[in-house]
C-alpha positions as CSV (number, residue, x, y, z in Angstrom):
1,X,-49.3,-27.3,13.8
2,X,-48.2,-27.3,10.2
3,X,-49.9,-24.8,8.0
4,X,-50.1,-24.9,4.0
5,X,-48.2,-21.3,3.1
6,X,-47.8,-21.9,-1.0
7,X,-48.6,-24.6,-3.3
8,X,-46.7,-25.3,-6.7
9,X,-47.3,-27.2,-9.8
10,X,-44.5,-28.3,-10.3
11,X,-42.0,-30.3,-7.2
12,X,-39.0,-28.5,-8.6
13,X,-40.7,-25.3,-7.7
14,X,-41.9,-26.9,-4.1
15,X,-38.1,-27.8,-3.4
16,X,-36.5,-24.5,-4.6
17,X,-39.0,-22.8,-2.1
18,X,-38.5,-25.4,0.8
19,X,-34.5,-24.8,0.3
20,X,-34.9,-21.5,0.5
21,X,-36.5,-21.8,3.6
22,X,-34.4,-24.2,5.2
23,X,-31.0,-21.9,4.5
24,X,-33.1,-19.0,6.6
25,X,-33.1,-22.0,9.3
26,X,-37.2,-22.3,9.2
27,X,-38.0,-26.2,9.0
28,X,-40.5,-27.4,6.2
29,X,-42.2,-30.3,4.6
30,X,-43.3,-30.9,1.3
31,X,-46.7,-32.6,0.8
32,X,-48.1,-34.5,-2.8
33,X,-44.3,-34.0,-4.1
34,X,-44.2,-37.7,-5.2
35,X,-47.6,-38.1,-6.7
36,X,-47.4,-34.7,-8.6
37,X,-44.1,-35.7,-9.7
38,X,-44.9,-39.4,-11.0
39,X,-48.0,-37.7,-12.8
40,X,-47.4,-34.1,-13.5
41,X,-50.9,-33.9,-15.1
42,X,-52.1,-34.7,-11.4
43,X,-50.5,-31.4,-9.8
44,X,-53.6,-29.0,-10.4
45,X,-56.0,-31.9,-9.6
46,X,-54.5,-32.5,-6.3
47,X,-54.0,-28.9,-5.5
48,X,-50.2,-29.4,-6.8
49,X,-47.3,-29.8,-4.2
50,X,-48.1,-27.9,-0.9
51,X,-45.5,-26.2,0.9
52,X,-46.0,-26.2,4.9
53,X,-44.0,-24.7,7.8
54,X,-45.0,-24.4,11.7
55,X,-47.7,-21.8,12.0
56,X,-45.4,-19.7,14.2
57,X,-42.8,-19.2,11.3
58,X,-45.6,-18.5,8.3
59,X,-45.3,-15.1,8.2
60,X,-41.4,-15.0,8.2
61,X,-41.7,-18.0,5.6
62,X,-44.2,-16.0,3.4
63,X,-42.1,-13.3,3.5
64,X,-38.5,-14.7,2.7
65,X,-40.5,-16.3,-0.3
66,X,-41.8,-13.4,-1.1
67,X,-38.3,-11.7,-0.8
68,X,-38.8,-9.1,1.7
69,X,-36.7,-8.6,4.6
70,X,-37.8,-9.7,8.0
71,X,-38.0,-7.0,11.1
72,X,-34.4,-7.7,12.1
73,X,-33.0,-7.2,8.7
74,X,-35.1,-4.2,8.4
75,X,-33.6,-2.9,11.9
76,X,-29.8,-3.2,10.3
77,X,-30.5,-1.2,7.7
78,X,-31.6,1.9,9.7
């Protein structure tokens, strides 16, 4: 199931962040990225351009986007 982990306001944010993702190897989809960006005025109306990942990789997501290390990164630095 796909969960909502960020929204943005703008869809060059959304794909920056869904990029991001996708070079750590976690696949993601973008939703409202072509209404928000036909209309920007739209984003906040519509809840701007959501960003959403399988529910199993939302906390590694969140915290790649976040920018902290994930447990096995964490383990190579000890």
């Amino acid at each position: 199931m796909l969960i909502t982990i960020a929204s943005f306001d703008h869809p060059l944010e959304a794909n920056l962040a869904k990029t991001r993702l996708e070079a750590e190897g976690i696949e993601c989809v973008l939703t409202n990225e072509h209404i928000a960006g036909m209309n920007w005025v739209w984003a906040p109306t519509i809840g701007g351009v959501g960003l959403q990942v399988l529910e199993a990789d939302a906390r590694r997501a969140m915290e790649i986007l976040e920018g902290e290390p994930d447990d096995e990164e964490r383990a190579d630095e000890h």
